[in-house]
C-alpha angles and dihedrals in degrees: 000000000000118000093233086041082053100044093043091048083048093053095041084058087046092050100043091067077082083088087080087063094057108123096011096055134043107234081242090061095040081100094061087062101026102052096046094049094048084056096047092044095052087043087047090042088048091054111052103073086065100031098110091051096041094058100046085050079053093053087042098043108027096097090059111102086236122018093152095105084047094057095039095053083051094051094047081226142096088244142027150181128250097183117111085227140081130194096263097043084055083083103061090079112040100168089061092036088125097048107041083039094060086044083061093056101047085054090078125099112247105265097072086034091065082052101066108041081054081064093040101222116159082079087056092051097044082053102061089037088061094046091043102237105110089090092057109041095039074055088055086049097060097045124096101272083059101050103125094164111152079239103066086025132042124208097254087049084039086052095041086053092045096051087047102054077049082059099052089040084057097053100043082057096034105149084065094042107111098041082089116002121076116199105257092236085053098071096040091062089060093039089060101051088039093066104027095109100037099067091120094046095051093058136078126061125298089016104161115202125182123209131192138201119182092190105025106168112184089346100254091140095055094042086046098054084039094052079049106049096047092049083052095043122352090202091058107102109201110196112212127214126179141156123212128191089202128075103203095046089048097051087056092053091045078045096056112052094046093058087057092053096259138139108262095175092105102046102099139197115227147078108296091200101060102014100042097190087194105058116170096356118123128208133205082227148050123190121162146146102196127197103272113229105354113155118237098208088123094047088044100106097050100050094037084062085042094050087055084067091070108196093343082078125037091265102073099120104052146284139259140229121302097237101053119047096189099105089048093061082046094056092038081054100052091035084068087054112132110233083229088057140275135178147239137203105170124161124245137190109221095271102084085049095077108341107136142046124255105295098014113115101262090057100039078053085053088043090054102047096050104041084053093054091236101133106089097171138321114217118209103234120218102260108238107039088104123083107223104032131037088196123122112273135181147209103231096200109191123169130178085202101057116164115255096262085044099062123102090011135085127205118230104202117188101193083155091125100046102105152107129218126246125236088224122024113232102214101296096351110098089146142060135188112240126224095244087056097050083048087053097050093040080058095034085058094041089052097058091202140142118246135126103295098033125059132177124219140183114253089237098052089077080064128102137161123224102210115181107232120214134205120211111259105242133220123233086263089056091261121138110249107240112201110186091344099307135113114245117224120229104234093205093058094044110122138172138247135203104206122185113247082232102061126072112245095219095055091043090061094049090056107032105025113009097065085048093037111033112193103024126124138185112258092222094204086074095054121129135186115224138178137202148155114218096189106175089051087063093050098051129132128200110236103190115215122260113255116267084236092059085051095050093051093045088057096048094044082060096038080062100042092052087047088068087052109054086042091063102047094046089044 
């Protein structure tokens, strides 16, 4: 059997003890119960080996004002139990099953405490107490289907199942999905292109990597890069560093990592946006999938006061507009860049690509990112791969350590097309990338070369400048009105110019106003400087109508055919 045909058959068992929860859960709420209990169960599997040593450490060490060092290095984990009870001898007295239960889990040290009251779940298991169903399904947990021992699964199998019942989570909530679960191939996708040109600087031995997510979610994109980098050097240590809103979704992907034997220390709970729990830190790498077009009135306050730090905070650039944050985990994301170097790869939707006139925030953001030569490519992602949205998203690639023929330039990248279709939509999602696509874009990006489907573009040919164009006032006799020597503008005729950083303006009003306008100029004190990427314009391809000969036939051949039609049916 396969590994990914045995973890998915290990999760199905795991999953089906959701059987126990039929009449008293929707199938949409199974997760609630499901996720919590597989964590508790591997850590209690974990456990037990050390579980007699553990607890008279505990009786030796528990008047000290911190014996939590003590009990870990016991353990041989970063975390431990206390309690006198494991799952399975929670069974030996049913009548008190709730109590001596919630005396388990107390039993825990804080870090996987904290787990579990993000997933809330003493209501859950008052729930099931009530319905009297906890004896039963904490039974399901220490048979066979629900052996999780480091013995019979390893961590990477541990993480992959893990990952898997997230999935099926995910697809029994679907229309929620994607709040907090990125496609796999996805993320590889991103991984790839994260690390293409760093190949040199990932090997040899005690190489320390930092990596960052701003929005991490369930963590996919952090156990994604880690599954990566260890295939690519197993003495590399990536250090992994996220912040999650919501509590559930951040106690699975606290969860998570500490299941696989991680440090789970620097995954946080908050609002990145206006509590950011990293302040200050920078990281080699950047890898996030942040909320589209989720308004910040309610983190407001706090990034307004952080915006009046100019470049001293993360907003120095610019902000956007009220009703869409995306810009602001961008800038969060390039504000963490080392000065030696250090690379992002963060999903868009298309709105940061070209919202907002010349001088507004958006565009000031825009401005920023690319006079500073931090926009290394941005890749066109298929519609409909992500579960709670069919709309048109990006990979916004940037980079401060760009190789030599990469400076100055960005790659425009259209794998729109570079899909295959599912058998069974999941929510939104009706398409996934294939391997052998995300093969052909990481090559596409390492190539660095012009086809079809990758451009290359300088930096200042997203530029414009939006100069205001005036007319001369005329006199009743058709005269312009002079005041002090100078020729008054008439307001009513006033217009507007984008003109290409790359033009002259000068030269621009000769050959587009000046032979429609004689006499107007550009008042210089208005002009503004824009930027934008209109990505779909590049990408363009004339279709030439079809003749008006081919139509005609077309009508008439139809025309024909319904004449039979209707023959028959009147016959």
């Amino acid at each position: 059997m396969s590994l990914a045909s045995n973890i998915s058959e290990k999760a199905n068992l795991i999953w089906a003890i959701a059987d126990k929860l039929t009449g008293t859960y929707k199938p949409h709420e199974y997760g609630e119960v499901i996720l919590p209990l597989t964590v508790i169960r591997r850590f209690d599997c974990i456990l037990v080996d050390k579980k007699a040593e553990v607890l008279a450490a505990y009786e030796k060490q528990k008047d000290l004002p911190d014996p939590d060092p003590i009990l870990r290095k016991v353990s041989g984990y970063a975390f431990y139990n206390t309690s006198k009870y494991t799952m399975k001898t929670l069974l030996d007295d049913p009548d008190n099953i709730e109590a001596n239960f919630r005396n388990y889990l107390n039993g825990f040290s804080k870090n996987v405490l904290e787990i579990i009251e993000k997933f809330r779940f003493g209501g859950h298991i008052s729930m099931m107490a009530t319905k009297g169903i906890l004896y039963n399904v904490l039974k399901e947990f220490t048979t066979d289907k629900a052996n999780l021992h480091p013995d019979y699964i390893s961590n990477l199998e541990m993480g992959y199942i893990f990952e898997e019942l997230i999935r099926k989570f995910s697809e029994a909530h679907n229309e929620d999905a994607g709040q907090h679960y990125t496609p796999r191939e996805v993320i590889e996708l991103m991984v790839n292109i994260l690390f293409t040109d760093d190949g040199e600087a990932l090997t040899g031995s005690k190489v320390t990597k930092t990596l960052y997510d701003p929005a991490c979610g369930t963590g996919g994109m952090l156990s994604v890069a880690s599954e990566y980098l260890q295939k690519m050097n197993t003495d590399l240590q990536l250090m992994c560093f996220g912040q999650e809103l919501n509590d559930q979704t951040f106690a699975i992907c606290k969860a998570d990592i500490l299941i696989k034997g991680g440090d789970a220390d620097q995954i946080r709970c908050g609002n990145t946006l206006s509590g950011d729990e990293f302040p200050k830190m920078q990281f080699d790498y950047v890898l996030s999938n942040p909320p589209f077009g989720r308004e910040w009135k309610n983190e407001k306050t706090a990034v307004d006061k952080e915006a009046k730090l100019g470049f001293a905070g993360r907003f120095g650039p610019g902000l956007p507009a009220i009703g869409d944050s995306q810009l602001l985990f961008l800038l969060t994301a390039v504000s963490k860049m080392k000065p030696e170097g250090s690379r992002i790869a963060i999903i868009h939707n298309g709105s940061p690509l070209f919202t907002g006139d010349a001088g507004s925030g958006p565009s000031e953001i825009r401005r920023y990112v690319l006079e500073h030569d931090l926009l290394d490519a941005i890749i066109a992602l298929p519609n409909d791969i992500f579960y709670n949205t069919g709309i048109a998203t990006y990979i916004w690639v940037l980079s401060n350590k760009k190789a030599e023929h990469r400076k100055g330039k960005v790659q425009l990248i259209n794998a729109n097309q570079m899909f295959e279709k599912r058998r069974k939509s999941l929510g939104s999602k009706r398409n996934d990338i294939p391997k052998t696509a995300i093969d052909e874009i990481t090559k596409m990006y390492g190539d660095f070369a012009e086809s079809d489907v990758s451009k290359i573009f300088r930096n200042e040919e997203f530029g414009y400048r939006k100069v205001t164009v005036e007319r001369p006032l005329l006199d009743e006799a058709g005269k312009p009105v002079l005041k002090k020597g100078k020729m008054q503008a008439d307001a009513s005729l006033r217009d507007t110019e984008s003109v290409p950083l790359t033009e002259d303006v000068d030269e621009y009003m000769r050959r587009e106003v000046l032979p429609f306008a004689p006499g107007a100029w550009v008042d210089e004190s208005k002009t503004k400087v824009g930027y934008e990427i209109p990505f779909t314009r590049y990408f363009y391809t004339y279709e030439a109508p079809r003749s008006s000969e081919e139509i005609k036939a077309e009508i008439l051949a139809l025309e024909k055919e319904l004449d039979g039609s209707l023959e028959e049916i009147f016959r």
